[in-house]
C-alpha positions in Angstrom: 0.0 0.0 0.0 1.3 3.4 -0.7 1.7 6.4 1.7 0.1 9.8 1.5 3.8 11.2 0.2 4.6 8.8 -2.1 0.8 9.3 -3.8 1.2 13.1 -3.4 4.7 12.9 -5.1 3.4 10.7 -8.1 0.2 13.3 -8.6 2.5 16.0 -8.9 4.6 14.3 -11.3 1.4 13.6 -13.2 0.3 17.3 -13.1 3.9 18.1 -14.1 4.1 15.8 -17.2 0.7 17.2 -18.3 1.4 20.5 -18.3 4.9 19.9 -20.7 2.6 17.9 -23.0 0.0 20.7 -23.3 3.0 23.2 -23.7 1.5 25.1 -20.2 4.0 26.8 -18.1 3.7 28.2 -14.6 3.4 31.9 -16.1 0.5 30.8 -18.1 -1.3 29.7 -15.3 -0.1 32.9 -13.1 -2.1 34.7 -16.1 -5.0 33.0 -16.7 -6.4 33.1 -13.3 -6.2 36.8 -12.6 -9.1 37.5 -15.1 -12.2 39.5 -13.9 -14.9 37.5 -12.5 -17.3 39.4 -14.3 -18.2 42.3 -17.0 -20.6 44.9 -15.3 -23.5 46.5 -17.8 -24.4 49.9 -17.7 -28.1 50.1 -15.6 -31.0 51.9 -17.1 -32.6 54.8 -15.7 -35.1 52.9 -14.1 -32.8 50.1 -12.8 -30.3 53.2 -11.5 -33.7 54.5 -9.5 -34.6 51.3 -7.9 -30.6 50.9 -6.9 -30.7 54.4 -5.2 -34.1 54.0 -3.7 -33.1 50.6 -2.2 -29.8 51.5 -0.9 -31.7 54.5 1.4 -34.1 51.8 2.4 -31.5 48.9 2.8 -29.1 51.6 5.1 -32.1 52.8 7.3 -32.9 49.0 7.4 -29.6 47.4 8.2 -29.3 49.3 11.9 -32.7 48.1 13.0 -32.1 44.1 13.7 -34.5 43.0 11.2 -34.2 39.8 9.3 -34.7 40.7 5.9 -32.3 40.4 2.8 -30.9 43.0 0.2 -33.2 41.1 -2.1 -36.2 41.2 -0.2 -36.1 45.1 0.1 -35.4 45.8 -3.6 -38.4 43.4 -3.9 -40.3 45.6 -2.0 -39.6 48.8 -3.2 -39.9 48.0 -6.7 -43.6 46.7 -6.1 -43.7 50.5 -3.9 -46.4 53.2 -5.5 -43.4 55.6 -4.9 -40.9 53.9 -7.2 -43.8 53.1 -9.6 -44.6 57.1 -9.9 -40.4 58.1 -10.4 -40.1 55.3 -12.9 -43.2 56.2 -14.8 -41.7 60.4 -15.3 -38.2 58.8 -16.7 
């Protein structure tokens, strides 16, 4: 039976001959992770307004000790007669 070292060793080895076949070199991989997670869009006017309007309501909300999440106030505020009436004059 083989010990944890000897396995680790082998898989390294492994990796090691894998990445010479495929031509990949440490510097490749140093590069290829730093990528952005993700591309942000530009938000329309109305999705701007329900960001603004839930950020007062999220701030005010956060000191109370409420149970609610970011999600569930932007729900509520976009279903809110007040953001209805701003979104409807943009």
């Amino acid at each position: 039976m083989l010990d944890r070292e000897s396995y680790q060793e082998g898989f390294r080895d492994g990796v090691a001959f894998a990445r010479a076949q495929m031509g990949i070199t440490e510097s490749d991989l140093a590069t290829r992770q730093r990528k952005p997670f993700a591309v942000k869009r530009k938000q329309s006017g109305k999705q701007k307004l329900l960001t603004q309007m839930t950020k007062k309501k999220w701030d005010k909300y956060k000191k109370t000790s409420g149970k609610k999440t970011y999600v569930q106030i932007r729900a509520m505020v976009s279903r809110s007669q007040e953001y209805k009436r701003k979104a409807k004059k943009l």
